[in-house]
C-alpha positions in Angstrom: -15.4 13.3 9.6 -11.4 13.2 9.6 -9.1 13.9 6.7 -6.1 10.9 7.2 -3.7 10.9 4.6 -3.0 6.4 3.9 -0.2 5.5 2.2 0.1 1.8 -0.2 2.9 0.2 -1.9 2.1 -2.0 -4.6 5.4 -4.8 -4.4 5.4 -6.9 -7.9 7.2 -9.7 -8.4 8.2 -9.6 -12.2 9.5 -13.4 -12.3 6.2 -14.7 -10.0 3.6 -11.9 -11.8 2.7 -11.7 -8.2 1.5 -8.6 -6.1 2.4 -9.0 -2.3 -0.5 -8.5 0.2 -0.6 -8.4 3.7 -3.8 -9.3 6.1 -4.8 -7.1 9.0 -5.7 -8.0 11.7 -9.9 -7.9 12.1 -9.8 -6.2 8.9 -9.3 -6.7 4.9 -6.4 -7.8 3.1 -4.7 -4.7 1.3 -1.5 -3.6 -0.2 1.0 -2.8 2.7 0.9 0.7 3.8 -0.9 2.9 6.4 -1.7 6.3 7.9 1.1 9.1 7.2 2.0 10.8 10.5 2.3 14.5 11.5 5.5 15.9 9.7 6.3 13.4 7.0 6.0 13.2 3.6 4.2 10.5 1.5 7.5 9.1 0.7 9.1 8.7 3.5 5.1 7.0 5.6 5.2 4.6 2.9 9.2 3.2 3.0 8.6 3.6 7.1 5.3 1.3 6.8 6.5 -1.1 4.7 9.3 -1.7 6.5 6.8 -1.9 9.8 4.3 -4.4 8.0 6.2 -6.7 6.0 10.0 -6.0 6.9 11.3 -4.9 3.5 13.4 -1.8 2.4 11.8 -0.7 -0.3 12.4 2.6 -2.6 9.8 4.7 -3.9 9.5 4.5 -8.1 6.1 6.6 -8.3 2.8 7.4 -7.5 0.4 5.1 -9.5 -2.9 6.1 -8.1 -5.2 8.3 -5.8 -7.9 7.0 -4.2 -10.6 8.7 -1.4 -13.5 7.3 0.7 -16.2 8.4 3.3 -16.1 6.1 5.9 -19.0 7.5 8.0 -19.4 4.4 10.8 -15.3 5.3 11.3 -16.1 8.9 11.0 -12.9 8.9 8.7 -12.6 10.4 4.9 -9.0 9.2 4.1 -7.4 10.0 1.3 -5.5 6.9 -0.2 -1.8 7.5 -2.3 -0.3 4.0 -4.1 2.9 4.3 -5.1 5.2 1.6 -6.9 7.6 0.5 -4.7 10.7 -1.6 -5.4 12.5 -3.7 -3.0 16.1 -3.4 -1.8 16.9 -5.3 0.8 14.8 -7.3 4.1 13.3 -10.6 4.3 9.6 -10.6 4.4 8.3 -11.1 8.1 5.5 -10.1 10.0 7.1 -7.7 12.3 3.7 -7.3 14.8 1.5 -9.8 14.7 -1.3 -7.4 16.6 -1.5 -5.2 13.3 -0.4 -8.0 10.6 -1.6 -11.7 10.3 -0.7 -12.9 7.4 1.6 -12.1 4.6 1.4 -13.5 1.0 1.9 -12.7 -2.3 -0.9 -13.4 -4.7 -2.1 -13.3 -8.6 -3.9 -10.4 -10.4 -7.0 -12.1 -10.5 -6.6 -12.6 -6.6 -5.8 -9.2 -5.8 -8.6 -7.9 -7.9 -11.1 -10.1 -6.0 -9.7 -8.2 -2.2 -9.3 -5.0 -4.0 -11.7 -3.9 -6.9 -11.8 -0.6 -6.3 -9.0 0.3 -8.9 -10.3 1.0 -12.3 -8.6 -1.5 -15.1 -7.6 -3.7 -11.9 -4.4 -3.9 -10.0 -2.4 -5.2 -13.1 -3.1 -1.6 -14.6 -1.4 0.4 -11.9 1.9 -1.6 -13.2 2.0 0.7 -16.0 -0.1 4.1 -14.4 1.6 6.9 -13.6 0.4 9.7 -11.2 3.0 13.2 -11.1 4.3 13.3 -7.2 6.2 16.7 -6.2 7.2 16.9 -2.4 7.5 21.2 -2.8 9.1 21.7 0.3 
């Protein structure tokens, strides 16, 4: 199997108590984010795919949680990094509608339901924190 290196940002709207969520396409809805490419850090994959999935300019607060799965039919092991990520600037758009369809920003309850695989639920990771060093 492949090691890929996937990046999430968890978006939370304090006023709302909402956590965005994008749809992809003939997949699962998830917390925006994607595979890091060759030569960049975590950091910079998950501003660059936020930006690419949902349009915002987001800044990195921390790492909240680390996730890893075999996914034998894909013959892919990714490792999965969630960091807290605040927005600064961008208006929420889908930017290619052959990797996004659908945009929205839902409840705790919801986002536990389309992703349960974070112990204490999605609310918890509000409050987690994970050490990140880039060393260089």
């Amino acid at each position: 199997m492949n090691r890929e290196d996937v990046v999430y940002g968890l978006i939370y709207d304090e006023i709302k108590q909402k956590i965005l969520m994008v749809k992809n396409v003939g997949s699962n809805w998830a917390l925006p984010g994607g595979v890091v490419e060759k030569g960049e850090t975590l950091e910079q994959a998950i501003i660059r795919e936020v930006k690419e999935e949902t349009n915002l300019i987001v800044e990195v607060e921390h790492l909240v949680s680390v996730n890893e799965a075999f996914f034998e039919h894909k013959g892919v092991h990714p490792i999965f990094f969630t960091f807290k990520v605040k927005v600064v600037g961008g208006e929420i758009a889908i930017n290619d509608e052959t990797e996004i369809s659908e945009i929205k920003w839902v409840d705790f309850e919801t986002a536990d339901l389309l992703m349960p695989y974070y112990p204490g639920g999605v609310k918890s990771l509000l409050v987690a924190y994970v050490p990140y060093t880039f060393q260089g």
